[in-house]
C-alpha positions in Angstrom: -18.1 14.5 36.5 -17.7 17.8 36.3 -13.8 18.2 35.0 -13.6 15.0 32.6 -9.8 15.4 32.0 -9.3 14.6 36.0 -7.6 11.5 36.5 -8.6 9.2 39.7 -5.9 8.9 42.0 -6.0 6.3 45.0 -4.1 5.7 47.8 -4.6 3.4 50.6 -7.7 5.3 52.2 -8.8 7.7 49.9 -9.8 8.4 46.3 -8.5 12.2 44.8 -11.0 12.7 41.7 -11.9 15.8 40.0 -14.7 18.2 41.9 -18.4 17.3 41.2 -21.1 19.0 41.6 -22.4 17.5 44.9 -19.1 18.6 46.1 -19.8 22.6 46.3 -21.9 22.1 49.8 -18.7 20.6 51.7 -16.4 22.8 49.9 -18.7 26.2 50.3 -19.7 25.4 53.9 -15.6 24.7 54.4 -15.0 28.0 52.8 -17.6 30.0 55.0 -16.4 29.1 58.0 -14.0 31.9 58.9 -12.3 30.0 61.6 -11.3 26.7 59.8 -10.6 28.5 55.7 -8.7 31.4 57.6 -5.7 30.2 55.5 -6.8 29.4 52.8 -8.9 32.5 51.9 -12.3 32.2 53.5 -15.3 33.9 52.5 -18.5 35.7 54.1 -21.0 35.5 51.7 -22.0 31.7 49.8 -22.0 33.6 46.4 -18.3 33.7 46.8 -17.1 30.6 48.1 -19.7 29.2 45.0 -17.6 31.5 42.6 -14.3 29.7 44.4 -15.6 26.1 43.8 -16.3 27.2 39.8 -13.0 28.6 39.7 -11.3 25.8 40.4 -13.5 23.9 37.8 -12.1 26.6 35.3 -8.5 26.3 36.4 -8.4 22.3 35.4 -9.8 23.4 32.3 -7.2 26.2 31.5 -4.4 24.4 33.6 -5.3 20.7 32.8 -4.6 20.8 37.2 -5.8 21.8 40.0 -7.6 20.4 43.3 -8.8 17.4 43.4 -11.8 16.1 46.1 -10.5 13.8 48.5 -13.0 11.1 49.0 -12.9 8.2 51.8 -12.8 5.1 49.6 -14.6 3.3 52.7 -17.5 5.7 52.6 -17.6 8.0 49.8 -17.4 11.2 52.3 -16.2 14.0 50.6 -13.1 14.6 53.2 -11.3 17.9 51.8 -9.4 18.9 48.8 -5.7 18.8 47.9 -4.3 19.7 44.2 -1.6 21.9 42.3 -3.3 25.4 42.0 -1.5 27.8 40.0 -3.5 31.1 38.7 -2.4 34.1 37.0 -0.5 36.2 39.7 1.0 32.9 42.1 4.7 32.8 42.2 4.7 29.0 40.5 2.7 25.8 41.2 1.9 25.3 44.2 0.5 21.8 46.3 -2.2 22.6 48.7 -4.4 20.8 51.0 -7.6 21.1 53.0 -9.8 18.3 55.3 -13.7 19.5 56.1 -14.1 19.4 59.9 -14.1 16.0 61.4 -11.3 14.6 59.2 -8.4 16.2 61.4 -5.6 14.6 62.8 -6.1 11.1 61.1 -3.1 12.1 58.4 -5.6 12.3 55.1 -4.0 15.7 54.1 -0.7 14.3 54.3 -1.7 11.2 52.6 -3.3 13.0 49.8 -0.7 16.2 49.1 2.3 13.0 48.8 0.0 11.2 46.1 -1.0 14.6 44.3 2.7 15.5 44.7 3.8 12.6 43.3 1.1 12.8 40.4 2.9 16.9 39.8 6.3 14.7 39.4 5.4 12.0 36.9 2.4 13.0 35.3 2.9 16.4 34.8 6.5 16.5 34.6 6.6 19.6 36.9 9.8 20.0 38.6 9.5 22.1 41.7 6.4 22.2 44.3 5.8 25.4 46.6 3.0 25.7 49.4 2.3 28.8 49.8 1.3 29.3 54.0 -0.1 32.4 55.6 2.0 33.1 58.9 0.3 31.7 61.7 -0.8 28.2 60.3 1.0 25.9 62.5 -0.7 22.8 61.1 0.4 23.8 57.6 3.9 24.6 58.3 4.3 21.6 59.9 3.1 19.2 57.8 4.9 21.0 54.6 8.2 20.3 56.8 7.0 16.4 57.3 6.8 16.3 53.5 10.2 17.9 53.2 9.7 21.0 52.5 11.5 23.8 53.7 10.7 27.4 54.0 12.3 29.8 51.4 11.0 33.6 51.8 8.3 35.3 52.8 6.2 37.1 50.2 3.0 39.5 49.5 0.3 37.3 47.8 -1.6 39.6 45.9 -5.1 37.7 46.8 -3.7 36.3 50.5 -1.2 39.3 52.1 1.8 37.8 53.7 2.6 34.5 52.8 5.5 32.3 53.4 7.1 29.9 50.3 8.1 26.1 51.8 10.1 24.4 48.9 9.2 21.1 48.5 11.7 18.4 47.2 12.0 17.9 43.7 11.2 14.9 42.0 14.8 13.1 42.0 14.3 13.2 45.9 10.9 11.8 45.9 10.5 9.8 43.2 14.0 8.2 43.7 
């Protein structure tokens, strides 16, 4: 393991643990496809999307968070990645999801973004989520609003441009 201070979340399907390093090829083939990490900041040469993958090693390290690998429990596929990422520069925390291609449309980046938004709530004590959603990503916007969260402003993301601010629920709402 990579990031020993990850904890190992589970939910019914999958397994959220801290990135390894045979997780860079899914993650940096993810990130170089323009298409599919449009919204999430993309990249055109592999040096880069390798610099993104170390970075979020160093943001667990400096944040004791960030994004963990989603991993079908039945077949130990890396599937995508969902975590809290905040760097120097975001607004405040922020839950944010990802699934490789072929893991679309079977609900694994809702199921993991409620357990790592849960984990935010009682692990971390946060109290507030954001995701932050450049315009134009229906399928984010859309599942922010199925997890309750509703849009706030629109703002200029230093590394992103535009990007709208959904406010998710805090944790009296979904904790209970």
């Amino acid at each position: 393991m990579i990031v020993p201070n990850a904890p190992r979340l589970e939910t019914e399907r999958l397994i959220l643990r801290g990135p390894e390093a045979t997780d860079a090829e899914p993650m940096i083939a993810f990130l170089l496809d323009r298409e599919r990490a449009d919204g999430f900041g993309g990249y055109e040469h592999r040096g880069d999307a390798w610099r993104w993958f170390a970075l979020n090693i160093g943001h667990w390290q400096l944040r004791g968070y960030g994004y963990f690998t989603i991993e079908m429990k039945e077949t130990g596929t890396p599937a995508g990645i969902s975590g809290i990422w905040n760097p120097e520069g975001w607004p405040e925390p922020e839950i944010g999801w990802v699934v490789f291609e072929g893991f679309e449309g079977r609900g694994i980046a809702r199921e993991a973004a409620e357990r790592v938004r849960r984990y935010a709530y009682e692990d971390l004590g946060l109290t507030t989520l954001t995701s932050n959603i450049v315009p134009g990503n229906a399928r984010s916007v859309a599942l922010a609003e199925r997890m309750g969260a509703t849009y706030e402003r629109t703002y200029v993301n230093y590394n992103m441009g535009e990007d709208m601010l959904y406010r998710h629920p805090g944790p009296e709402e979904v904790l209970g």
